[in-house]
TIKOL-718838 format. One record per residue (C-alpha): residue in one letter; x, y, z. Coordinates in nm, 4 decimals, always signed. Layout:
BEGIN
@residuo->A | east->X | north->Y | up->Z $
...
//
This chain:
BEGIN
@residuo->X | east->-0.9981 | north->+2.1676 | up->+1.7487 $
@residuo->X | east->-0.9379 | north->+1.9013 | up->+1.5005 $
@residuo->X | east->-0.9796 | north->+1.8873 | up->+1.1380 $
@residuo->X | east->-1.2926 | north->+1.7243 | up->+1.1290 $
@residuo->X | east->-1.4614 | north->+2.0351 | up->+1.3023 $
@residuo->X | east->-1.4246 | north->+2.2303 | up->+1.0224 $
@residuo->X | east->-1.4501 | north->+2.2562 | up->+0.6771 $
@residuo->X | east->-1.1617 | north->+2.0860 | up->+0.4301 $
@residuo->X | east->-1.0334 | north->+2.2354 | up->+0.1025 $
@residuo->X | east->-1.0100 | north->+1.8856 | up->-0.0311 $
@residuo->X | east->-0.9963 | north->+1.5198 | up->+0.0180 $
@residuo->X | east->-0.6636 | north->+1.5424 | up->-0.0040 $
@residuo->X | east->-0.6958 | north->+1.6821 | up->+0.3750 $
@residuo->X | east->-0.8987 | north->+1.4409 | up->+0.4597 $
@residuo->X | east->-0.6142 | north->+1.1197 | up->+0.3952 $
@residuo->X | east->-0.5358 | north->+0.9949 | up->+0.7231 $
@residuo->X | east->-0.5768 | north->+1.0003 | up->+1.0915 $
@residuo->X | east->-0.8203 | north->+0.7264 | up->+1.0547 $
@residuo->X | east->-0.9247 | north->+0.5570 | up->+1.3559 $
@residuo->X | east->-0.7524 | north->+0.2580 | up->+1.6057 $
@residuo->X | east->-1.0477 | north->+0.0226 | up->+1.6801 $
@residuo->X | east->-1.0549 | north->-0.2774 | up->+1.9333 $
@residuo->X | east->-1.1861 | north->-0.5909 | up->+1.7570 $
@residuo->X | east->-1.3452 | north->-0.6970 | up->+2.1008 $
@residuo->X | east->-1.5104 | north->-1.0141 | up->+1.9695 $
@residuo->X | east->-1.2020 | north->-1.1747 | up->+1.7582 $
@residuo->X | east->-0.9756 | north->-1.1381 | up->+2.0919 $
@residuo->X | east->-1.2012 | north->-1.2018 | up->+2.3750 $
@residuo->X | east->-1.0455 | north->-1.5533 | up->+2.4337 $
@residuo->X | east->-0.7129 | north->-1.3753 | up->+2.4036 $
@residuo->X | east->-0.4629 | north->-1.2881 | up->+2.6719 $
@residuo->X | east->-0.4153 | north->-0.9675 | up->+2.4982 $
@residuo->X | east->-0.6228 | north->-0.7305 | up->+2.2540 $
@residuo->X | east->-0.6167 | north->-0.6272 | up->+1.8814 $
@residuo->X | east->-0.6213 | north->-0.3171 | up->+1.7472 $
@residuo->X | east->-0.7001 | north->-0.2450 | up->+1.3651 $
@residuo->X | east->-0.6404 | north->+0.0729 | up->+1.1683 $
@residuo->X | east->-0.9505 | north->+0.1338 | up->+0.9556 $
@residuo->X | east->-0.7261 | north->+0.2972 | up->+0.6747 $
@residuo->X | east->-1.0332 | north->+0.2069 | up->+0.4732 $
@residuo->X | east->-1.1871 | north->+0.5303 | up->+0.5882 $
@residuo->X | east->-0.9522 | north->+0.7434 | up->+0.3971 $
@residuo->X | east->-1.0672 | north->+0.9019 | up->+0.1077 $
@residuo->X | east->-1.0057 | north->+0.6317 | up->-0.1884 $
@residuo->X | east->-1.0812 | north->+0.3405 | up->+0.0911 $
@residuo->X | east->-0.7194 | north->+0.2171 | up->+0.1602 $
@residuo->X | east->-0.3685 | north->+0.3317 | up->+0.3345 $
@residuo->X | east->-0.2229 | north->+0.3595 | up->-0.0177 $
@residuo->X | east->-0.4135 | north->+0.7246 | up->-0.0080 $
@residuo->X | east->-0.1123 | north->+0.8055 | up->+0.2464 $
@residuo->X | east->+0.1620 | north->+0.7656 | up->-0.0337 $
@residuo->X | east->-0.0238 | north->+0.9391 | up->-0.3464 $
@residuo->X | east->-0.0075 | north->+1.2289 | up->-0.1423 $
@residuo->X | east->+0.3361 | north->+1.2015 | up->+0.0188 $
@residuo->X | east->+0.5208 | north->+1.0441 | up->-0.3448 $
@residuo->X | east->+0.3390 | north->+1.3478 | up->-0.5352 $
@residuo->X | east->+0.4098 | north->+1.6407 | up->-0.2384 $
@residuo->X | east->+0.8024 | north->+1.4927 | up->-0.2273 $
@residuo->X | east->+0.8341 | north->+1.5719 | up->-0.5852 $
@residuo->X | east->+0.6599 | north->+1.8409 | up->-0.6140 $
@residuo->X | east->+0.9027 | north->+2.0072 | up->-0.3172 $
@residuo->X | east->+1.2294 | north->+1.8575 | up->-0.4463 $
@residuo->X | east->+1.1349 | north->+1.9624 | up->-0.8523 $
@residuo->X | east->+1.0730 | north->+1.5728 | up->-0.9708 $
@residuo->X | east->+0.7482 | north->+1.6878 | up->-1.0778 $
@residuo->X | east->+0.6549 | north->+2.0023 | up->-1.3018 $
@residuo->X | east->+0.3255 | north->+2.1696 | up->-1.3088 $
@residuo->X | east->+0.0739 | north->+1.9846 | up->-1.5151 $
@residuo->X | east->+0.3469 | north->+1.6808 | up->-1.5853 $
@residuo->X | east->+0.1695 | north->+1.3156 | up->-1.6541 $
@residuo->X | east->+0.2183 | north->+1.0592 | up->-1.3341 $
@residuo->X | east->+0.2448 | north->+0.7070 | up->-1.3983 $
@residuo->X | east->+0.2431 | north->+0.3957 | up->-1.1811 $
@residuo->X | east->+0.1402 | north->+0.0404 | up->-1.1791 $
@residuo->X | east->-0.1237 | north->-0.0403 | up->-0.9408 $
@residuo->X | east->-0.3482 | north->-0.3269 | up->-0.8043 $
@residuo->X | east->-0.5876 | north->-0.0813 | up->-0.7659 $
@residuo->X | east->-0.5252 | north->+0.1212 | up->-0.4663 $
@residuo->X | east->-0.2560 | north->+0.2698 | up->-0.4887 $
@residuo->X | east->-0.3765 | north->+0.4269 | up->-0.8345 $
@residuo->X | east->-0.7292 | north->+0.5241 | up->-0.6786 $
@residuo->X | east->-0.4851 | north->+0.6967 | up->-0.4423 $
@residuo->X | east->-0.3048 | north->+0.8630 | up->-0.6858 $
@residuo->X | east->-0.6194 | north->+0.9657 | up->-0.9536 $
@residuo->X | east->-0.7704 | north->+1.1696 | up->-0.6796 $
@residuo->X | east->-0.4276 | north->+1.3674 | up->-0.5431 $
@residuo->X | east->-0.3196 | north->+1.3914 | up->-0.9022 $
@residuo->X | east->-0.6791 | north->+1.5028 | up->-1.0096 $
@residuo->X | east->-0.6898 | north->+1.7479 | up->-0.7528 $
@residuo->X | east->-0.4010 | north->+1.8959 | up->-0.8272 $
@residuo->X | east->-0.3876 | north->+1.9138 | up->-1.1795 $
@residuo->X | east->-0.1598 | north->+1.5824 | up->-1.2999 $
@residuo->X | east->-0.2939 | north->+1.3720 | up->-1.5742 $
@residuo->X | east->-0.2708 | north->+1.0154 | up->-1.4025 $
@residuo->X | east->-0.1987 | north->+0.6814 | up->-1.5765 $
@residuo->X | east->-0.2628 | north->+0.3687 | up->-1.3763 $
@residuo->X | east->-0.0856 | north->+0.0616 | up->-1.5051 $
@residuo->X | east->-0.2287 | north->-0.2624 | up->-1.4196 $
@residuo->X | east->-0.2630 | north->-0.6401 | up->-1.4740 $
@residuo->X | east->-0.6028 | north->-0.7867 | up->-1.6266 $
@residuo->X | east->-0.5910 | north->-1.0378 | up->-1.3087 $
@residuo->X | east->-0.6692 | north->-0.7712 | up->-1.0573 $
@residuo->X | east->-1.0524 | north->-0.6293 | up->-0.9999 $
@residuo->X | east->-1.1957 | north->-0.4444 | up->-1.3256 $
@residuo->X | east->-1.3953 | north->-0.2657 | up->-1.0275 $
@residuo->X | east->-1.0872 | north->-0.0829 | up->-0.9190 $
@residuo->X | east->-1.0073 | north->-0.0432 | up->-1.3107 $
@residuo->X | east->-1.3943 | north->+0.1490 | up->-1.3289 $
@residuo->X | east->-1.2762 | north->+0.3377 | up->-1.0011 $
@residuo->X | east->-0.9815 | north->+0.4900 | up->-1.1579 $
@residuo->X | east->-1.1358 | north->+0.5754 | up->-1.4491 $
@residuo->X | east->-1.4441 | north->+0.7350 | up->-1.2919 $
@residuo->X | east->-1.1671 | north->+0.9588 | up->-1.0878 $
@residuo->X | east->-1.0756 | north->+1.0691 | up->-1.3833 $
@residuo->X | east->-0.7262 | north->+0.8615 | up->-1.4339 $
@residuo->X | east->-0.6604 | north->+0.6778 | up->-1.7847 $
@residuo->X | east->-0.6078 | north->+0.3050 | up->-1.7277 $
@residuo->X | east->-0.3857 | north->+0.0766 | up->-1.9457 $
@residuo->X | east->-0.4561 | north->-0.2873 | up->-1.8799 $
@residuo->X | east->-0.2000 | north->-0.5281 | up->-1.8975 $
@residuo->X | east->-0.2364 | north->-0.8894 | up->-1.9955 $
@residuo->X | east->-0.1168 | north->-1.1874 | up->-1.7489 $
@residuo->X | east->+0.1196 | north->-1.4379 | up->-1.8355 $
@residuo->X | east->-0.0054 | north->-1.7506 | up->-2.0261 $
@residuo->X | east->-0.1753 | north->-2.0037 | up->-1.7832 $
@residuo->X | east->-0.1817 | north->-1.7335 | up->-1.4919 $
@residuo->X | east->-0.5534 | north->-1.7410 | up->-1.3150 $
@residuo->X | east->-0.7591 | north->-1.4484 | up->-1.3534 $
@residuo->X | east->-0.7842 | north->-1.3017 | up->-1.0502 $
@residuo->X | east->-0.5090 | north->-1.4301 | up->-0.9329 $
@residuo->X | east->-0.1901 | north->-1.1927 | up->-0.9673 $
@residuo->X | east->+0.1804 | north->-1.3178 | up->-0.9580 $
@residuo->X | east->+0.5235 | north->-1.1854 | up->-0.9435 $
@residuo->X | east->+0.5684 | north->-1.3017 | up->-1.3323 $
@residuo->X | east->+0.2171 | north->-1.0882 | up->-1.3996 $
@residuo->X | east->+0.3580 | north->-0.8308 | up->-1.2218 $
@residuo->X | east->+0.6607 | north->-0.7678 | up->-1.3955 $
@residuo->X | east->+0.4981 | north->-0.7632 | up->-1.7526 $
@residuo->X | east->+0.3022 | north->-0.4312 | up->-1.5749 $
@residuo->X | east->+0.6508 | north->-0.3083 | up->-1.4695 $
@residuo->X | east->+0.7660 | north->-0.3227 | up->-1.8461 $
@residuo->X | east->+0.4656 | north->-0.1572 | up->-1.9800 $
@residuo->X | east->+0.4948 | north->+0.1231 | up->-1.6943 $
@residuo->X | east->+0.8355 | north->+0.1518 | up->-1.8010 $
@residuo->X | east->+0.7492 | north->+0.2070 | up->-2.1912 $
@residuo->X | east->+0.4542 | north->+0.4661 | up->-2.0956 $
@residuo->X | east->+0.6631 | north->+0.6672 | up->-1.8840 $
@residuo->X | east->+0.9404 | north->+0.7262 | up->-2.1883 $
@residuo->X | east->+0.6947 | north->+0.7804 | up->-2.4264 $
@residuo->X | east->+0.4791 | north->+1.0188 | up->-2.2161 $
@residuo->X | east->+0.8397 | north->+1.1849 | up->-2.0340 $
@residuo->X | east->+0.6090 | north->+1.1225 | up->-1.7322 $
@residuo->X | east->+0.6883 | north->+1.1321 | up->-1.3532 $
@residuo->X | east->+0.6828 | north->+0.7597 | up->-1.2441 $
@residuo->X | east->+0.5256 | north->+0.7534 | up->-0.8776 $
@residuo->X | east->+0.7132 | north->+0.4414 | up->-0.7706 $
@residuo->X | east->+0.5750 | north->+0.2631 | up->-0.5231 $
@residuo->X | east->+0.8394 | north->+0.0206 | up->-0.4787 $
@residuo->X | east->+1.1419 | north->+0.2595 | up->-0.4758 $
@residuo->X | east->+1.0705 | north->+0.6005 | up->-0.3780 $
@residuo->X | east->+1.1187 | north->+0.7040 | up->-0.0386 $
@residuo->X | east->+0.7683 | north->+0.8947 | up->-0.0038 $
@residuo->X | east->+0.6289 | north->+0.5200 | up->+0.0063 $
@residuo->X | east->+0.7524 | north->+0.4810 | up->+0.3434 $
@residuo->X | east->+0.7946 | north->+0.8336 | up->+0.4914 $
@residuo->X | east->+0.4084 | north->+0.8532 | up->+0.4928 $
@residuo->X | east->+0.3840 | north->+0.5890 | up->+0.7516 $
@residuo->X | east->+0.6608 | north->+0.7029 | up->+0.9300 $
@residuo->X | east->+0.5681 | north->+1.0369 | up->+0.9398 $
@residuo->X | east->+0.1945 | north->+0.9858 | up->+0.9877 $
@residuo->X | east->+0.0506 | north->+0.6529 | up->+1.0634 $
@residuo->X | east->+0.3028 | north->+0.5459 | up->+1.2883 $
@residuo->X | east->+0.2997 | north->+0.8399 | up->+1.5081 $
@residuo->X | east->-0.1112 | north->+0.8286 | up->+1.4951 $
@residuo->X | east->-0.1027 | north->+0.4578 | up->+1.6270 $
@residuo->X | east->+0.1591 | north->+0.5571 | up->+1.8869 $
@residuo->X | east->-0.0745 | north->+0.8675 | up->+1.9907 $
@residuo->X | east->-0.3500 | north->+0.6378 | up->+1.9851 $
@residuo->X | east->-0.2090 | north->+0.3852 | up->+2.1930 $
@residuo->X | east->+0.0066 | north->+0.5916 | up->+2.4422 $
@residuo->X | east->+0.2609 | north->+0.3859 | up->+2.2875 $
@residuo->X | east->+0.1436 | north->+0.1034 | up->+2.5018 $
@residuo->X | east->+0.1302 | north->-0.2005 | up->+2.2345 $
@residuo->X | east->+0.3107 | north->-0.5105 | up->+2.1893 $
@residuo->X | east->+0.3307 | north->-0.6033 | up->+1.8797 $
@residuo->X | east->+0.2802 | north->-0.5108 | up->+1.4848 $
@residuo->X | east->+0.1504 | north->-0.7014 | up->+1.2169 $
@residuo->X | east->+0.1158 | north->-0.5645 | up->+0.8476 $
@residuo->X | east->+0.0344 | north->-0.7628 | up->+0.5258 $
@residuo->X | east->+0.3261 | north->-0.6281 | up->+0.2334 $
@residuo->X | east->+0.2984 | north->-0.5712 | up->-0.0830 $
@residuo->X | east->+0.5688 | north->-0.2657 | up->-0.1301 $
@residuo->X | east->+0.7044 | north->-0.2942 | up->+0.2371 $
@residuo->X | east->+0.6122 | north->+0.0881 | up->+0.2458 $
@residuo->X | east->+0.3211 | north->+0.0898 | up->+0.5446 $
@residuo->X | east->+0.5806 | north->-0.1800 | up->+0.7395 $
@residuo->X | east->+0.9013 | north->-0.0174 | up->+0.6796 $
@residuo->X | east->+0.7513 | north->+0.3266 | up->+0.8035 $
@residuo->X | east->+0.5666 | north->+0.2453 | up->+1.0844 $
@residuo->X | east->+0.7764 | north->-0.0238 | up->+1.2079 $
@residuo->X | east->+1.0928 | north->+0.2247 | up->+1.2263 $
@residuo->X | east->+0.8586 | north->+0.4666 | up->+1.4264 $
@residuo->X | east->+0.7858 | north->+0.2117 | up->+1.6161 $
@residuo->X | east->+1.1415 | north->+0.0900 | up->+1.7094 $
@residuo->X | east->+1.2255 | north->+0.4143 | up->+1.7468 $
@residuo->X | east->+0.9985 | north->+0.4842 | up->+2.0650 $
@residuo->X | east->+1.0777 | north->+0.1377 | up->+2.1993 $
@residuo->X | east->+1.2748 | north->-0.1237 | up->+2.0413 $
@residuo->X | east->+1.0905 | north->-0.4484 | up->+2.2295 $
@residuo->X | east->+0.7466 | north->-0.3925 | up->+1.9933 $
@residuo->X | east->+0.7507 | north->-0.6411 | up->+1.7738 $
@residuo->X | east->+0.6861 | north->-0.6163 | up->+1.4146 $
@residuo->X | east->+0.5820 | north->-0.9206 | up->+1.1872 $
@residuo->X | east->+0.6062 | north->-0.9289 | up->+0.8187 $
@residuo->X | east->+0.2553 | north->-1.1048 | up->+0.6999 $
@residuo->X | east->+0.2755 | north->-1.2890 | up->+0.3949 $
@residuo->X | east->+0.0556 | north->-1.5601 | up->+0.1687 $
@residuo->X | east->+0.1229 | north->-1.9061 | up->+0.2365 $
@residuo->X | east->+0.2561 | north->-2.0578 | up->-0.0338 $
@residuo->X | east->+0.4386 | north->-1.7247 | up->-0.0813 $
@residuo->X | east->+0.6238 | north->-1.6568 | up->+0.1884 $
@residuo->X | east->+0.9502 | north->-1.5376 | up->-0.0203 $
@residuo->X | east->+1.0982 | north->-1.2536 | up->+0.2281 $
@residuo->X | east->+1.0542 | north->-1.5285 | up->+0.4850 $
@residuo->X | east->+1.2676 | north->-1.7380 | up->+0.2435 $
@residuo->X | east->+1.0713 | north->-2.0096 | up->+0.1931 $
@residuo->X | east->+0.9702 | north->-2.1805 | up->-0.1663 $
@residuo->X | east->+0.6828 | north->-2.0448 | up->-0.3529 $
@residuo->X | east->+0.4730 | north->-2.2903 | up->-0.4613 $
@residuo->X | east->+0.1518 | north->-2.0618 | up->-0.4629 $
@residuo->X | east->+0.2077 | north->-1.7274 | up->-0.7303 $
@residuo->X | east->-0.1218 | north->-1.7148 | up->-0.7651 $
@residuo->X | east->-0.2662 | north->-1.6694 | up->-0.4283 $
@residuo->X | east->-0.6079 | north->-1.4880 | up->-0.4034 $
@residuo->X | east->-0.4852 | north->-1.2337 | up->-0.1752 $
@residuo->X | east->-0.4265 | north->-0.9114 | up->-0.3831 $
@residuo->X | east->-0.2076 | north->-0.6073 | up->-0.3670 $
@residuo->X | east->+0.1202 | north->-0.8220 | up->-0.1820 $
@residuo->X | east->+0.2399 | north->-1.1546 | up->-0.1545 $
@residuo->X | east->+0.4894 | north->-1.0945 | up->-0.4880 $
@residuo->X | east->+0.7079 | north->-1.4132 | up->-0.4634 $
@residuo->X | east->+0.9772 | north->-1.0764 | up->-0.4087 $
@residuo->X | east->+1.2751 | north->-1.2057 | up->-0.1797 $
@residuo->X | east->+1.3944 | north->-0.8558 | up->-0.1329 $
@residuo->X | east->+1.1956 | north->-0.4913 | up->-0.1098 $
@residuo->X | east->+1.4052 | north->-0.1795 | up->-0.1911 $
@residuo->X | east->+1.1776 | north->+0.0064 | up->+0.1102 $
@residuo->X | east->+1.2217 | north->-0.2732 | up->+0.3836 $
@residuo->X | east->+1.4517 | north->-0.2863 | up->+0.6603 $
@residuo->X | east->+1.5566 | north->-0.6500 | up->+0.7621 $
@residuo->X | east->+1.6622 | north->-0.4988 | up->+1.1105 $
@residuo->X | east->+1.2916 | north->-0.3894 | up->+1.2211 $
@residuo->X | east->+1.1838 | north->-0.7378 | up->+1.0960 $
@residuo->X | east->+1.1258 | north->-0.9495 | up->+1.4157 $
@residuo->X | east->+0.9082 | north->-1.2494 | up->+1.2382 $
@residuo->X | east->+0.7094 | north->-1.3588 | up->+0.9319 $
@residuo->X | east->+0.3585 | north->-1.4884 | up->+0.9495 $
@residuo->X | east->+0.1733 | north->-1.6557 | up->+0.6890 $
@residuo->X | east->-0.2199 | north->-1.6830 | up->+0.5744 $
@residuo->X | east->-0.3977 | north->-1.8989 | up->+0.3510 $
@residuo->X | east->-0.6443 | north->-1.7867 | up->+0.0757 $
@residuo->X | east->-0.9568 | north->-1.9578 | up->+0.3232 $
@residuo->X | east->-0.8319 | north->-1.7796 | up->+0.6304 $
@residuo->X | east->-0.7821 | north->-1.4776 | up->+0.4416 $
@residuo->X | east->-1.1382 | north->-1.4994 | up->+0.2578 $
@residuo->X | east->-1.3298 | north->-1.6080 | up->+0.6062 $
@residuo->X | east->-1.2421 | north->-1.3407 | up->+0.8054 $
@residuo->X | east->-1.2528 | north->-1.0988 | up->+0.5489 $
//
């Protein structure tokens, strides 16, 4: 018996063990397949459901977080629609922290779950729509400033551990379940380096060969090491112009890839 034979408490239960799809038609002039997790079936439509409820269940076991204590984070969007409905489920006011350049429809989202959102504005000149590293770190410094002034629990994305123990202790082992373990290779777009770092140390740890490719925008290909000469790429939630990620490994990193804004919009 699985979970979806019976009745869940919440949609908290409901985060993950989303299905591994072939996409028959994109690979049927391959020599090979590909496999996508549709982590948009989770509860608040993305993997970032995975570490709202891992980041908020860590601290909640380890003391971090008291009952009825305010959460903060910044957020493109999904990670906070993540976070609004564990922390509305259990009981946390939620404030999601984000830049005016990313989608007001995630902003309506969050609100609608019942977070409060503060909007940050983007740097002069930056394209709406269009979020970069420099964007980003004015949300950081407003996150910062709510957190003291609220003595809030900041749900860190970027530097707590929760980030990547969801993937290693759930998504990876689902793919490997899914798979018999009998897959090549690994490719994940980062943002954080949560979803890579966990999955791709599960991954190494049942057999080193898989390989596991960092995906990045071109133009802003910074862990690779190149220049950035795109910040404001239309790919959202990664691509930070970041040449380091707290979470990441550089051991279980066997290769960078990069994808322009067309590619990225056609086959989206």
């Amino acid at each position: 018996m699985t979970r979806h034979d019976h009745v869940l408490p919440s949609a908290i239960e409901a985060i993950g063990e989303t299905p591994l799809v072939e996409l028959a038609r994109l690979g049927r002039d391959l020599d090979g397949r590909i496999l996508a997790k549709l982590e948009y079936l989770n509860p608040g439509f993305s993997k970032k459901d995975r570490i709202a409820r891992q980041i908020i269940e860590d601290a909640e076991a380890d003391g971090r977080l008291r009952p009825g204590q305010t959460v903060v984070e910044l957020t493109s969007g999904n990670t906070g629609t993540g976070l609004a409905i564990v922390c509305g489920i259990k009981g946390y006011p939620f404030v999601a922290v984000m830049s005016t350049g990313n989608s007001m429809e995630r902003a309506r989202m969050m609100r609608a779950l019942g977070a409060e959102v503060v909007l940050v504005a983007q740097m002069p000149g930056s394209v709406p729509g269009q979020v970069s590293g420099q964007d980003l770190a004015l949300v950081e410094e407003e996150a910062q400033r709510v957190v003291q002034a609220r003595g809030a629990f900041r749900a860190d994305q970027f530097q707590l551990a929760g980030n990547m123990r969801a993937h290693l202790l759930h998504t990876g082992p689902e793919i490997l379940r899914q798979t018999g373990g009998r897959f090549d290779a690994f490719c994940d777009f980062v943002g954080t380096g949560g979803s890579f770092s966990g999955c791709a140390a599960a991954f190494k740890r049942h057999r080193p060969s898989i390989g596991c490719y960092v995906v990045e925008p071109a133009g802003a290909a910074a862990l690779k090491g190149e220049a950035v000469t795109n910040p404001g790429h239309r790919i959202q939630g990664g691509g930070y112009s970041m040449t380091t990620l707290h979470l990441m490994d550089p051991a279980h990193v066997d290769g960078y890839l990069t994808v322009a804004d067309a590619d990225a919009v056609t086959w989206a």
